[in-house]
C-alpha positions as a Markdown table, in Angstrom:
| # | Residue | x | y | z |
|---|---|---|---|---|
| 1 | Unk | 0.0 | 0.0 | 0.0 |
| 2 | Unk | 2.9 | 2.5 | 0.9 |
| 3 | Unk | 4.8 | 2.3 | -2.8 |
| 4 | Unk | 0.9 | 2.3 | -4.4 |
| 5 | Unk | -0.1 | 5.4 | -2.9 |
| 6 | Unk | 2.5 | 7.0 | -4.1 |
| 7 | Unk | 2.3 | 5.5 | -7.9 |
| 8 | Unk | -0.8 | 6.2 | -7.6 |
| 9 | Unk | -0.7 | 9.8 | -6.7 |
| 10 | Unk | 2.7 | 10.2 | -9.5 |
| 11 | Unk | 0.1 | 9.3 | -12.1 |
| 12 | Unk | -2.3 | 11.8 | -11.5 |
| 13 | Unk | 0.3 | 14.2 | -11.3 |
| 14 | Unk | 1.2 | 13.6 | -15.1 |
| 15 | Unk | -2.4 | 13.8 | -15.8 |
| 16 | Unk | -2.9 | 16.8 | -13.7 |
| 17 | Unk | 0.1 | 18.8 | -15.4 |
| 18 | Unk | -0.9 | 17.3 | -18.9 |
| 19 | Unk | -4.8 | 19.2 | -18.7 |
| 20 | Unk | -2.8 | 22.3 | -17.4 |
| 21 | Unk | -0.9 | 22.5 | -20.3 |
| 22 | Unk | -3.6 | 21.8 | -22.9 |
| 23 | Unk | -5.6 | 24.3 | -21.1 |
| 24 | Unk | -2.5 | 26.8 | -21.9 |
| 25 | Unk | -2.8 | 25.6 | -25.5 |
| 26 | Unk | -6.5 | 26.2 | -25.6 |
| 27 | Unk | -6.2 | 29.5 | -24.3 |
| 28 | Unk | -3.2 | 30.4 | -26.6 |
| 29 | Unk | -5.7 | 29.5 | -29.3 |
| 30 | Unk | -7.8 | 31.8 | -28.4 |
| 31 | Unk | -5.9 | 34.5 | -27.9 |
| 32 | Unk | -4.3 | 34.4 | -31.6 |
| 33 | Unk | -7.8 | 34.6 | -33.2 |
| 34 | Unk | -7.7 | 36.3 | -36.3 |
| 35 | Unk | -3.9 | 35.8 | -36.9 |
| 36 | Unk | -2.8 | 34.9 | -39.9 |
| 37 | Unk | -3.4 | 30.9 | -40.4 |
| 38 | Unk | -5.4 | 30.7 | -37.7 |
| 39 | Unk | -7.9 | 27.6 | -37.7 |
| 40 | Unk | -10.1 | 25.8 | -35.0 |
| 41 | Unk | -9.0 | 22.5 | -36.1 |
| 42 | Unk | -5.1 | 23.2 | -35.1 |
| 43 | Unk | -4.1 | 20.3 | -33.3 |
| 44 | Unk | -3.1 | 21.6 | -29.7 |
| 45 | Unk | 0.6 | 20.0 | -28.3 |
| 46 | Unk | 0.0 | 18.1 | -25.2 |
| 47 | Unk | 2.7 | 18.1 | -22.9 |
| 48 | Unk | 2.7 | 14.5 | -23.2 |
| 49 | Unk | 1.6 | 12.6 | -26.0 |
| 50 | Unk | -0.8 | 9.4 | -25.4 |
| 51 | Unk | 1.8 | 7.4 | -26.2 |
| 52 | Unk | 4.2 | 8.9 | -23.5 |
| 53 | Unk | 1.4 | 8.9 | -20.6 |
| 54 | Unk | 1.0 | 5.6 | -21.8 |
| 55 | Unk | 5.0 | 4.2 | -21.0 |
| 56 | Unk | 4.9 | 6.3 | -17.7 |
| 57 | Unk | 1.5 | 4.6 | -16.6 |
| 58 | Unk | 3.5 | 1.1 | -17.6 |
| 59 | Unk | 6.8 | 2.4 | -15.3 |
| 60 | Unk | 4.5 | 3.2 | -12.6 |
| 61 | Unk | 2.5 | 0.1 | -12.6 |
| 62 | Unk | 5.2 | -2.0 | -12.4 |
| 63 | Unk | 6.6 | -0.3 | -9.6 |
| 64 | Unk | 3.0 | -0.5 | -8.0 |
| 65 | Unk | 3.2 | -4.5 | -9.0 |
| 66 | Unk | 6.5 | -4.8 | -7.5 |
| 67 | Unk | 5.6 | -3.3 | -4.3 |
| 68 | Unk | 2.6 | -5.0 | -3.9 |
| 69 | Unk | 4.7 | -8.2 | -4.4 |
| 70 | Unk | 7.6 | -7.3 | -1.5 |
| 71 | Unk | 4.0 | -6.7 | 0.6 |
| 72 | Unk | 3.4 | -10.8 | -0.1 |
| 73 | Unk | 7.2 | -11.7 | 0.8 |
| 74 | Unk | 6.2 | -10.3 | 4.4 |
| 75 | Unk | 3.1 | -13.0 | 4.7 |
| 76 | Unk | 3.2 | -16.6 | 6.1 |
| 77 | Unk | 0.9 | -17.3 | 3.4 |
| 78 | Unk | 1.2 | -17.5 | -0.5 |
| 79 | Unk | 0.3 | -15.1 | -2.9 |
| 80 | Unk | -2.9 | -14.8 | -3.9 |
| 81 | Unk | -3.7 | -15.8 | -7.8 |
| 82 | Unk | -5.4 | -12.1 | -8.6 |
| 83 | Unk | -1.9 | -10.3 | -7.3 |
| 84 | Unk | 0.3 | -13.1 | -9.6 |
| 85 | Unk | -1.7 | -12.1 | -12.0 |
| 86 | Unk | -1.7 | -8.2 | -11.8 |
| 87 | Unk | 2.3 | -8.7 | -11.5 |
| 88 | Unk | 2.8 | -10.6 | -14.6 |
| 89 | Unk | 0.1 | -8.2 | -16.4 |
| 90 | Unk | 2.2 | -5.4 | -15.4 |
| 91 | Unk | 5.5 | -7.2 | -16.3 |
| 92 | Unk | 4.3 | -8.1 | -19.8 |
| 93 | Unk | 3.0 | -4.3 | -20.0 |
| 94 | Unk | 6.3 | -3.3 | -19.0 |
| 95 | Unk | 8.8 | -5.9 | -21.6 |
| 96 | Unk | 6.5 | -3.8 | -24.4 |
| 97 | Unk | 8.7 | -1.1 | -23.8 |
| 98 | Unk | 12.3 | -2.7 | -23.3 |
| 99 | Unk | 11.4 | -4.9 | -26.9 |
| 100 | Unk | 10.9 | -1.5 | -28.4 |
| 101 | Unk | 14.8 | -0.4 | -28.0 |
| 102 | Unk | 16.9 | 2.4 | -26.7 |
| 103 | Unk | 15.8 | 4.6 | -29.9 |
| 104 | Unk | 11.8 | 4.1 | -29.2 |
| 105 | Unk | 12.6 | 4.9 | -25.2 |
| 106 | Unk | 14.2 | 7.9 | -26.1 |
| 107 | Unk | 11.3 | 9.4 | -28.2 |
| 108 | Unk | 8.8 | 8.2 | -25.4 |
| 109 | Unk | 11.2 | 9.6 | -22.7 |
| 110 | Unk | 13.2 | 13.0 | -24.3 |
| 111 | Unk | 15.1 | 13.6 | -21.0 |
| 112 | Unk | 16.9 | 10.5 | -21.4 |
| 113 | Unk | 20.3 | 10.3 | -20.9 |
| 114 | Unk | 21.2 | 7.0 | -20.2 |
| 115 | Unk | 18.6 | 4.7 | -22.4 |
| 116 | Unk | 20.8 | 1.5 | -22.4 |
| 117 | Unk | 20.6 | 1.3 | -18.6 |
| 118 | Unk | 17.4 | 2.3 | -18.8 |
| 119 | Unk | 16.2 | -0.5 | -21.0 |
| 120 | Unk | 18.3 | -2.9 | -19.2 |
| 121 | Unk | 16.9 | -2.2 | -15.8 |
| 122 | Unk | 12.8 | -2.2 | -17.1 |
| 123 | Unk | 13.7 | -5.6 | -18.7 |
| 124 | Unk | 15.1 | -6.7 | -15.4 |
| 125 | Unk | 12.0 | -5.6 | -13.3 |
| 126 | Unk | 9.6 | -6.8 | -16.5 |
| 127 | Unk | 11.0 | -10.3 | -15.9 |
| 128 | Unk | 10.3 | -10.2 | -12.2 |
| 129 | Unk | 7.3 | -9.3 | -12.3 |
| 130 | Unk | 6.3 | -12.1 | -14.8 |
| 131 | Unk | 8.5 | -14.6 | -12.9 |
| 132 | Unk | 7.6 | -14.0 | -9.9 |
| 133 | Unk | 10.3 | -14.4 | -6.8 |
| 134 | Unk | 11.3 | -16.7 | -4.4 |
| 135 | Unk | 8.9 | -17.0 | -1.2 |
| 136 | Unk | 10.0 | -15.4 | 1.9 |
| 137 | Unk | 13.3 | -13.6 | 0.4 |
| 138 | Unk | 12.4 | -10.2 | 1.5 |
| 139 | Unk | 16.3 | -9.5 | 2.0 |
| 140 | Unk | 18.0 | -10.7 | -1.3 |
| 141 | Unk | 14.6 | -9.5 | -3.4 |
| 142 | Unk | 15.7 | -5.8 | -2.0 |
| 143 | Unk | 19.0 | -6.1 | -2.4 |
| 144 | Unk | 18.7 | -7.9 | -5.9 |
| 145 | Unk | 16.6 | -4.9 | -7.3 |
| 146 | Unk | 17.7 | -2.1 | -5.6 |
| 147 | Unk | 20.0 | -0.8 | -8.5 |
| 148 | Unk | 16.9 | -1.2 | -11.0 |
| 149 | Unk | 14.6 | 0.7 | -8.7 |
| 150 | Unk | 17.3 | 3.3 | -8.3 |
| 151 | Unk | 17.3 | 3.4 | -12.4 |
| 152 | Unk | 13.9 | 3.7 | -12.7 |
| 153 | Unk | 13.3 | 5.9 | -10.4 |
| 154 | Unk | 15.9 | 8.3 | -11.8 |
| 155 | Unk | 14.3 | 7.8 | -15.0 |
| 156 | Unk | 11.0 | 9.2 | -13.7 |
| 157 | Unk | 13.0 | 11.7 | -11.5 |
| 158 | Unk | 15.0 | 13.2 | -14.8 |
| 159 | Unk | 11.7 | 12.9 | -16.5 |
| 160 | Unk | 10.3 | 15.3 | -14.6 |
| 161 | Unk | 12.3 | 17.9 | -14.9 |
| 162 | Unk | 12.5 | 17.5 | -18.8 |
| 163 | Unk | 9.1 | 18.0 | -18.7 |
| 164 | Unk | 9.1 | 21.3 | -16.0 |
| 165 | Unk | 11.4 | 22.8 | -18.3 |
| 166 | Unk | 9.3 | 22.3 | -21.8 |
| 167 | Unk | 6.3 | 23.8 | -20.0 |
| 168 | Unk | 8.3 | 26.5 | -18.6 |
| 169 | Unk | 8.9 | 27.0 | -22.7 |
| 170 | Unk | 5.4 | 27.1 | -23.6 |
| 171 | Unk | 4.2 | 29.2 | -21.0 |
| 172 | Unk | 6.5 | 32.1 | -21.5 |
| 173 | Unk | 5.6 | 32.5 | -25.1 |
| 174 | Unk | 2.2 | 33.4 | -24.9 |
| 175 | Unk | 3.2 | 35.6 | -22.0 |
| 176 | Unk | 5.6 | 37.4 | -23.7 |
| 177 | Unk | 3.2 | 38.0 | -26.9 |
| 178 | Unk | 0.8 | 39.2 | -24.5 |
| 179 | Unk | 3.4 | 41.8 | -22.6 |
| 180 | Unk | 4.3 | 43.1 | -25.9 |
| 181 | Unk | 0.9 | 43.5 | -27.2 |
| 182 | Unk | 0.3 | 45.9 | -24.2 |
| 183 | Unk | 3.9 | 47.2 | -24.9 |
| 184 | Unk | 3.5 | 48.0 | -28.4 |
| 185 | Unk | -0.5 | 49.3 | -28.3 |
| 186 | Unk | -0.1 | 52.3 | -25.4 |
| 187 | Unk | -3.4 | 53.8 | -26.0 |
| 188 | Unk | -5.8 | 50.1 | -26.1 |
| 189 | Unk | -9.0 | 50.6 | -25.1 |
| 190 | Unk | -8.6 | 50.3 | -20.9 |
| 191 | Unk | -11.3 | 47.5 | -21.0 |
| 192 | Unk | -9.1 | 45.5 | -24.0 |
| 193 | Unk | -5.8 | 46.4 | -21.3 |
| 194 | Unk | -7.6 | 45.0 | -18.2 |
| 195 | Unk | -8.1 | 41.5 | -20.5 |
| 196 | Unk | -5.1 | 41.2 | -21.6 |
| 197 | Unk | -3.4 | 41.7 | -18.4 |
| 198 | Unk | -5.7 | 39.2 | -16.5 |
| 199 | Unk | -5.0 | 36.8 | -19.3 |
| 200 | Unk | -1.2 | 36.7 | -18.3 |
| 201 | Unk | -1.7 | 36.7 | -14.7 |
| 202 | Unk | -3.7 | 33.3 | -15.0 |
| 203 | Unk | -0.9 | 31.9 | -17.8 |
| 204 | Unk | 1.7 | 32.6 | -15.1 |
| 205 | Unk | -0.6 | 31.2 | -12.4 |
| 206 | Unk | -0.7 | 27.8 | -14.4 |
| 207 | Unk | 2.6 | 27.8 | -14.9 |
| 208 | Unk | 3.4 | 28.2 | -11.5 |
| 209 | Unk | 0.8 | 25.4 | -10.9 |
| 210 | Unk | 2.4 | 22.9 | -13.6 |
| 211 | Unk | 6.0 | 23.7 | -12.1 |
| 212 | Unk | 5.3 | 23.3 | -8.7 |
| 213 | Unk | 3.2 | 19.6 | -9.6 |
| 214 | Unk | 6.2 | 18.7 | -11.5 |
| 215 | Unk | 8.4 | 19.6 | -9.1 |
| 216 | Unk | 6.5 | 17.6 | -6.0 |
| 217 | Unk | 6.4 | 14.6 | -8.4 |
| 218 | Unk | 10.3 | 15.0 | -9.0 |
| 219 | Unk | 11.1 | 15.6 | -4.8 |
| 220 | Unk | 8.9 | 12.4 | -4.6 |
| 221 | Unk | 9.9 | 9.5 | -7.2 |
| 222 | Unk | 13.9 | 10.8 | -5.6 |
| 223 | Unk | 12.4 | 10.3 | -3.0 |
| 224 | Unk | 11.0 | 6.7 | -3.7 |
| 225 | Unk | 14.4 | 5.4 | -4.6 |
| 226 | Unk | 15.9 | 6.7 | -1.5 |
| 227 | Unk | 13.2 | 4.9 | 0.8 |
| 228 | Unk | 13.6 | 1.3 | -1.5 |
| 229 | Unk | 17.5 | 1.8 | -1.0 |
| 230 | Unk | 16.4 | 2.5 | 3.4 |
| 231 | Unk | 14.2 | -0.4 | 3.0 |
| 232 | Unk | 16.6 | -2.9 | 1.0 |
| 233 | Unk | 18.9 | -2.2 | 4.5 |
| 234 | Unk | 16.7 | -2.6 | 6.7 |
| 235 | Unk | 15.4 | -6.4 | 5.2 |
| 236 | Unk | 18.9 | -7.0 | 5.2 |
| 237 | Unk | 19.4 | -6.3 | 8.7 |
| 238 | Unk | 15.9 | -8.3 | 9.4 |
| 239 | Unk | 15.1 | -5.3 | 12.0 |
| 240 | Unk | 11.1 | -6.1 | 11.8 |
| 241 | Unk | 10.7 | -2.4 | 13.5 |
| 242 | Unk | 13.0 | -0.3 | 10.8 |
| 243 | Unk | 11.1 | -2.5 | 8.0 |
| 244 | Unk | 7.7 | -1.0 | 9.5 |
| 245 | Unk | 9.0 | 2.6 | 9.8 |
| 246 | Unk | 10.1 | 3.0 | 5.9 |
| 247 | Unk | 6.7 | 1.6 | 5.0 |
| 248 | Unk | 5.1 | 4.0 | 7.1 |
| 249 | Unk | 7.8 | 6.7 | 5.0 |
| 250 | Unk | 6.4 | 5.9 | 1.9 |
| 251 | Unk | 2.8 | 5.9 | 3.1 |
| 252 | Unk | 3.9 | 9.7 | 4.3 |
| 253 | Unk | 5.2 | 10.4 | 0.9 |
| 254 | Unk | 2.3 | 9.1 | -1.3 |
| 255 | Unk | -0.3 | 10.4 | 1.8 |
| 256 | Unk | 1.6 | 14.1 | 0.6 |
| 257 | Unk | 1.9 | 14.5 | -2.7 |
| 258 | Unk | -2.1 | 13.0 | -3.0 |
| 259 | Unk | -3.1 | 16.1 | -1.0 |
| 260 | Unk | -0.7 | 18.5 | -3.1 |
| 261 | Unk | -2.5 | 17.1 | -6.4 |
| 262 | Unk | -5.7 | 17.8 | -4.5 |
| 263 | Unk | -5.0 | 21.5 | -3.6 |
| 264 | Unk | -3.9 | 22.2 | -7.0 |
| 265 | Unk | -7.0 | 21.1 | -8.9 |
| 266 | Unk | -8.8 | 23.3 | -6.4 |
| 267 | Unk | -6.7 | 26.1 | -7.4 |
| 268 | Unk | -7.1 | 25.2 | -11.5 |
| 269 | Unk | -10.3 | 25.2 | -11.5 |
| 270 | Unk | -11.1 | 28.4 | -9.2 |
């Protein structure tokens, strides 16, 4: 449950920062009517494309999968048949993208620095997933994946970022057209003015919104890697108490950035 929350939560922030974005593009759209070229069928540029939202959703369900599956290494009893089979669902989801190549994970993830070790290390948590893992090995399953979690994790960390700086992009445009409108047209009609200037306050307000989503999503996978590594020691040491308290860490961290995504679709939609 801890790692799920926070999954979870990391999803919706891509899908909360993607509609804040297309509701830039929208009202971009809107405010170049009559502009040479101008159409209502212009296809707007989301911040990520389906097929993008579609390989973070696989990343993150297969570190949901994964977590879920350390949560059964804990139990005296064995697995239940529906979690095998969400685990090998979300490995097979996950192989999808390592079959695809370094070349297809780059488009999917632009940020991407490293996409060998990338690749390498989704193929390695694919195949666990679909493999399953040995009962009772709470310790050497930990240890054994810790460097792929770390990857991954980075990935989504990087990813982030990528993405908080291509917004940034987009958002300053139609800011700055807006500023030199004003600029260059001294004498507008004070109605016209008072339009144009509340039009750039709210850009700049959902910019600040999709920065600050982006930027809790970014503190929070890095975050994520850093409790797995905590946890990884602590099954190592077979401290039952220490395994409890980085649990409850990554319940705290999914518990946090679920109420940050909260507050700021409140403050989207007011």
């Amino acid at each position: 449950m801890a790692t799920a929350t926070l999954v979870d939560e990391s999803k919706n922030a891509y899908l909360a920062a993607n509609k804040l974005h297309l509701d830039e593009q929208t009202a971009t759209a809107i405010d170049s009517y009559g502009s040479p070229g101008w159409s209502p069928y212009t296809e707007l540029k989301p911040l990520l494309t389906p097929e993008q939202l579609a390989a973070r959703t696989k990343v993150l369900d297969a570190l949901k999968a994964y977590a879920d599956g350390l949560a059964g290494l804990t139990e005296t009893k064995d697995r239940d048949k529906k979690l095998q089979n969400a685990s090998s669902s979300a490995g097979s989801n996950l192989a999808s993208l390592s079959a695809a190549g370094g070349p297809a994970l780059q488009n999917l993830f632009p940020g991407t620095t490293e996409a060998s070790g990338a690749i390498t290390a989704i193929a390695g948590l694919a195949e666990l997933l679909i493999n399953g893992r040995e009962k009772k090995a709470l310790a050497k399953t930990t240890a054994d994946m810790d460097p792929t979690i770390q990857v991954l994790c980075t990935l989504i960390a990087s990813d982030a970022k990528t993405l908080q700086t291509a917004a940034d992009r987009d958002y300053k445009g139609p800011i700055q057209n807006l500023d030199e409108f004003l600029e260059h047209h001294p004498g507008a009609d004070p109605v016209a003015r008072r339009l144009v200037v509340g039009r750039m306050i709210s850009l700049a307000q959902q910019q600040r919104l999709n920065d600050e989503m982006l930027a809790k999503l970014q503190l929070a996978v890095s975050a994520l890697g850093q409790a797995h590594k905590a946890l990884a020691d602590a099954a190592a040491g077979k401290d039952p108490e220490t395994i409890k308290q980085k649990l409850r860490e990554l319940i705290s961290l999914g518990t946090e950035l679920g109420a940050y995504y909260t507050s700021l679709q409140a403050a989207a939609s007011s």
